[in-house]
KOLGU-4560 file (N, C-alpha, C; in nm, 3 decimals, padded with zeros to 5 digits):
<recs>
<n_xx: 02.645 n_yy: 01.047 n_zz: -04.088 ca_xx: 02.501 ca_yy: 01.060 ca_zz: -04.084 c_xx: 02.467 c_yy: 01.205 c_zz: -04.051 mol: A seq: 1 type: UNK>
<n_xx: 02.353 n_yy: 01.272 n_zz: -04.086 ca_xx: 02.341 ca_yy: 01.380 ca_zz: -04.091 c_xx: 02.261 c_yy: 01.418 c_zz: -03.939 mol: A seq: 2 type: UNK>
<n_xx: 02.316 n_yy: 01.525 n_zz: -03.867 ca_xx: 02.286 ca_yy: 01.519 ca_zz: -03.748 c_xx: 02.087 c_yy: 01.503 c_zz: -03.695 mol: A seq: 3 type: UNK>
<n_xx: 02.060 n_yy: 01.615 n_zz: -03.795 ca_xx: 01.941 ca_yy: 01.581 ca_zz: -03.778 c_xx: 01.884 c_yy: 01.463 c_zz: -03.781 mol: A seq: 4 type: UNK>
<n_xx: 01.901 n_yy: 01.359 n_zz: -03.914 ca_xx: 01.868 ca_yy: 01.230 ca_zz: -03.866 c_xx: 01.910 c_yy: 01.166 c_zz: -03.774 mol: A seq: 5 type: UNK>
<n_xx: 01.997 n_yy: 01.173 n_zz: -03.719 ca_xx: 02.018 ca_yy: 01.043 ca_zz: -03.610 c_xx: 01.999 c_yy: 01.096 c_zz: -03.463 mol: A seq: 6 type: UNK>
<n_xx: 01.894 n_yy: 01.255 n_zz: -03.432 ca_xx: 01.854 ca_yy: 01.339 ca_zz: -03.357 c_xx: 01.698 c_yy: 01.238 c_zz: -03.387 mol: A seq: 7 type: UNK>
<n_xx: 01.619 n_yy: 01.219 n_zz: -03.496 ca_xx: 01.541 ca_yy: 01.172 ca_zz: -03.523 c_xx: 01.484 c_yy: 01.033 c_zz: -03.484 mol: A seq: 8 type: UNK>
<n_xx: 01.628 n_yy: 00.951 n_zz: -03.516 ca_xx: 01.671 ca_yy: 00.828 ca_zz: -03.496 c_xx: 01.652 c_yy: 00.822 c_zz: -03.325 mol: A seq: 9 type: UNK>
<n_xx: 01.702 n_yy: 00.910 n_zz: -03.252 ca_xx: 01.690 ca_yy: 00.843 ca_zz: -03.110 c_xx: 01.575 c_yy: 00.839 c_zz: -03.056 mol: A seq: 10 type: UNK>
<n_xx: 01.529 n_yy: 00.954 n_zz: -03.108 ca_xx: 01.406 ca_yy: 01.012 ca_zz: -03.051 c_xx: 01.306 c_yy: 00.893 c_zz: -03.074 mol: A seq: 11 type: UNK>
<n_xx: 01.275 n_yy: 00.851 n_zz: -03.203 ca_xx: 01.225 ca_yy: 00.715 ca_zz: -03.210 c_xx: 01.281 c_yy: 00.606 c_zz: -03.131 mol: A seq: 12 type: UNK>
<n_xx: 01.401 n_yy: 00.593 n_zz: -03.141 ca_xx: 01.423 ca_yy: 00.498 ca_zz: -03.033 c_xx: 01.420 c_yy: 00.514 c_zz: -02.851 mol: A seq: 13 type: UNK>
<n_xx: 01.379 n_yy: 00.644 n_zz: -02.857 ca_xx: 01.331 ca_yy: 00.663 ca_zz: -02.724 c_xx: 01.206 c_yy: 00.612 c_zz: -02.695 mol: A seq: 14 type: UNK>
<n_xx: 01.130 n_yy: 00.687 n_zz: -02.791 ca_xx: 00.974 ca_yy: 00.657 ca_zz: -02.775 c_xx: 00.910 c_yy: 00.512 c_zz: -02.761 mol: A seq: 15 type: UNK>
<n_xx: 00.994 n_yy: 00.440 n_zz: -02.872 ca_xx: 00.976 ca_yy: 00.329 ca_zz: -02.886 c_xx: 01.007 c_yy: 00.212 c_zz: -02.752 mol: A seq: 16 type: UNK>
<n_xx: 01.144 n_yy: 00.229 n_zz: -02.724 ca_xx: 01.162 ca_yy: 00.214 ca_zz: -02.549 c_xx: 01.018 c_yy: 00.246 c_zz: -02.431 mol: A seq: 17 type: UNK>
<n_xx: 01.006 n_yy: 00.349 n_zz: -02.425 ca_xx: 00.901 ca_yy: 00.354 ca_zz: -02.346 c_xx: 00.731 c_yy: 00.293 c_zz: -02.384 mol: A seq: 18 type: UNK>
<n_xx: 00.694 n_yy: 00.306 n_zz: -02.519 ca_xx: 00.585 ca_yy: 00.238 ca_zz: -02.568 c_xx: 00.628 c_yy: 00.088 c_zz: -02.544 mol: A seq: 19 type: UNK>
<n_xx: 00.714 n_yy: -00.003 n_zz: -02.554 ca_xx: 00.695 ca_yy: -00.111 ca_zz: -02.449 c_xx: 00.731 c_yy: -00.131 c_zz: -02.348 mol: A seq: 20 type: UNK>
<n_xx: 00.753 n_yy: -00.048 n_zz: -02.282 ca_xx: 00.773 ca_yy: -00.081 ca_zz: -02.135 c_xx: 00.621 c_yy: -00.028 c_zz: -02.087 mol: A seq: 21 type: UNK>
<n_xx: 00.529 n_yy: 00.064 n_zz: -02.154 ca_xx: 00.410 ca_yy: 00.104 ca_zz: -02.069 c_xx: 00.305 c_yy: -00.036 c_zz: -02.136 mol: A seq: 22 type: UNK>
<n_xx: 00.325 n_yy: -00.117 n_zz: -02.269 ca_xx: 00.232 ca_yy: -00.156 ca_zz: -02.268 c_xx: 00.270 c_yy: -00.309 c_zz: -02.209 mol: A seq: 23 type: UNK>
<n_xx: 00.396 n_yy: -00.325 n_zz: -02.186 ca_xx: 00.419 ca_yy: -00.436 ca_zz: -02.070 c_xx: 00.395 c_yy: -00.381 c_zz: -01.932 mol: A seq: 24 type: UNK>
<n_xx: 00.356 n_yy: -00.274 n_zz: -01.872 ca_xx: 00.329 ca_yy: -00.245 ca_zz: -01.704 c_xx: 00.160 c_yy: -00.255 c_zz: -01.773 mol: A seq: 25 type: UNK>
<n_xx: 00.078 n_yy: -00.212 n_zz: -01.820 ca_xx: -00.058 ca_yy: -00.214 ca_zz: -01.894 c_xx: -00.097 c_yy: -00.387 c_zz: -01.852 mol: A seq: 26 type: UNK>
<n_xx: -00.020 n_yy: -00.456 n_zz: -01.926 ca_xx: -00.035 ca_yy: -00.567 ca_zz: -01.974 c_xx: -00.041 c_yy: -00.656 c_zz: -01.829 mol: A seq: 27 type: UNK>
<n_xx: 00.071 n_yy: -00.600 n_zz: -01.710 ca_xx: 00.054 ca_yy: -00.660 ca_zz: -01.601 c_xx: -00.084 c_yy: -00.619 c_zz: -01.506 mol: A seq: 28 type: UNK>
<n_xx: -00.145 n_yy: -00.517 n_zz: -01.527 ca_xx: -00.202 ca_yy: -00.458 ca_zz: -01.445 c_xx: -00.290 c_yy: -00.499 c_zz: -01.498 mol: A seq: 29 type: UNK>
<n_xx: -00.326 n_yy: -00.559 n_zz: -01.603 ca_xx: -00.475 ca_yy: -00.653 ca_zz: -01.666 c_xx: -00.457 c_yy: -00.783 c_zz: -01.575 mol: A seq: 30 type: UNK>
<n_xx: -00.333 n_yy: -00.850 n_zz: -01.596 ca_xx: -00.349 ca_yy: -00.983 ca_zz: -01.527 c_xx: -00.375 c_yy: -00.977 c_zz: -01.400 mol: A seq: 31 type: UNK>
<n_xx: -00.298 n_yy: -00.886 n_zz: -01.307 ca_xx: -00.272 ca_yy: -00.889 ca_zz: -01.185 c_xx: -00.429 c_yy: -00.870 c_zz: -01.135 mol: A seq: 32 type: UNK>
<n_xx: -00.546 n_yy: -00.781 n_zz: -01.226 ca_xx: -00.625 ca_yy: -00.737 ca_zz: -01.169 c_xx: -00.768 c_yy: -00.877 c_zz: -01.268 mol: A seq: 33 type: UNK>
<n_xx: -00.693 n_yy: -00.937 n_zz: -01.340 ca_xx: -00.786 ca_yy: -01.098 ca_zz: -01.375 c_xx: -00.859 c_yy: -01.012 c_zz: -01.504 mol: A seq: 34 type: UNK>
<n_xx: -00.895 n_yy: -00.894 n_zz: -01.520 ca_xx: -00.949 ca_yy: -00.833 ca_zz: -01.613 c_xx: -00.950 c_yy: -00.886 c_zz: -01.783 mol: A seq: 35 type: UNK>
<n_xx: -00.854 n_yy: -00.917 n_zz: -01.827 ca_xx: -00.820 ca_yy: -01.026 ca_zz: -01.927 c_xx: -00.887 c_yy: -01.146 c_zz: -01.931 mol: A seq: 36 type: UNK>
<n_xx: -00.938 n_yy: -01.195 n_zz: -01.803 ca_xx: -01.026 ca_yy: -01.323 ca_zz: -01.812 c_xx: -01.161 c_yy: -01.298 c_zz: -01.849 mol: A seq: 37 type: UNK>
<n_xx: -01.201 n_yy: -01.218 n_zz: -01.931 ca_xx: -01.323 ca_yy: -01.249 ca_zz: -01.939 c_xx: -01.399 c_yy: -01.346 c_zz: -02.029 mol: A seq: 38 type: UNK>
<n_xx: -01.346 n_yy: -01.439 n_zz: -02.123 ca_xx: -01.442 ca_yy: -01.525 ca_zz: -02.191 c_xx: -01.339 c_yy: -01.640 c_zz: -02.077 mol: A seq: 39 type: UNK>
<n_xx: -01.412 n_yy: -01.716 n_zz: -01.977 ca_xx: -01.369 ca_yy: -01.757 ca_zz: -01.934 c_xx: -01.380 c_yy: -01.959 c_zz: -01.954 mol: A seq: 40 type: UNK>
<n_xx: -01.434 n_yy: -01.963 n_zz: -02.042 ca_xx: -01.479 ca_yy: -02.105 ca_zz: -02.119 c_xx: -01.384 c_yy: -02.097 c_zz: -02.305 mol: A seq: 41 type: UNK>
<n_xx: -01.317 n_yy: -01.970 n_zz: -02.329 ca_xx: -01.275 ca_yy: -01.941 ca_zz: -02.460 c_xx: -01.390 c_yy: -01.889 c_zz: -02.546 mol: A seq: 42 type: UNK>
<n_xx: -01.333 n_yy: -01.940 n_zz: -02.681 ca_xx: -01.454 ca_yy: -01.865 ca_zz: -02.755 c_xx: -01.566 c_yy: -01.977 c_zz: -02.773 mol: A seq: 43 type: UNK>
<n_xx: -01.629 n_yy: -01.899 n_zz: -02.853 ca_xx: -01.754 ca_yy: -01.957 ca_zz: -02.889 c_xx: -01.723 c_yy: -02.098 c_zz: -02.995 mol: A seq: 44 type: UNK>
<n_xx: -01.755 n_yy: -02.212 n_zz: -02.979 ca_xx: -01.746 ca_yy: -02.293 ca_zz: -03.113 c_xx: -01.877 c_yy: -02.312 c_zz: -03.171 mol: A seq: 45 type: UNK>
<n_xx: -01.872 n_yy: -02.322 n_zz: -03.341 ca_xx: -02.003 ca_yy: -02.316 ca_zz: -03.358 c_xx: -01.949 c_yy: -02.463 c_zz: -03.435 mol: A seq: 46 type: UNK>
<n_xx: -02.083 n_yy: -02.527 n_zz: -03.415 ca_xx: -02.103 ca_yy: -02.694 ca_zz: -03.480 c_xx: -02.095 c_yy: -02.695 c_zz: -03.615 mol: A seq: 47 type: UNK>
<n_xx: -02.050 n_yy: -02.786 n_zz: -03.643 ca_xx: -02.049 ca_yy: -02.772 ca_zz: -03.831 c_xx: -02.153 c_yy: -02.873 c_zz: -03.853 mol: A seq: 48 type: UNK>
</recs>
């Protein structure tokens, strides 16, 4: 493989590593703080 690509290759797989690990700490810090609850009945149903 040609060095540059797989210099490329990690680097994405770096980034990618950290883009879910911040939007799983994100994701806790919604629940932990209830912020996520806001339609708290769900959605809206409309009658047919």
């Amino acid at each position: 493989m040609n060095p540059d690509i797989a210099r490329r290759f990690r680097r994405l797989g770096t980034l990618t590593i950290f883009a879910v690990y911040f939007v799983i700490l994100v994701g806790g810090i919604v629940r932990a703080s209830g912020a996520g609850m806001g339609c708290l009945t769900g959605l809206p149903v409309l009658d047919s």
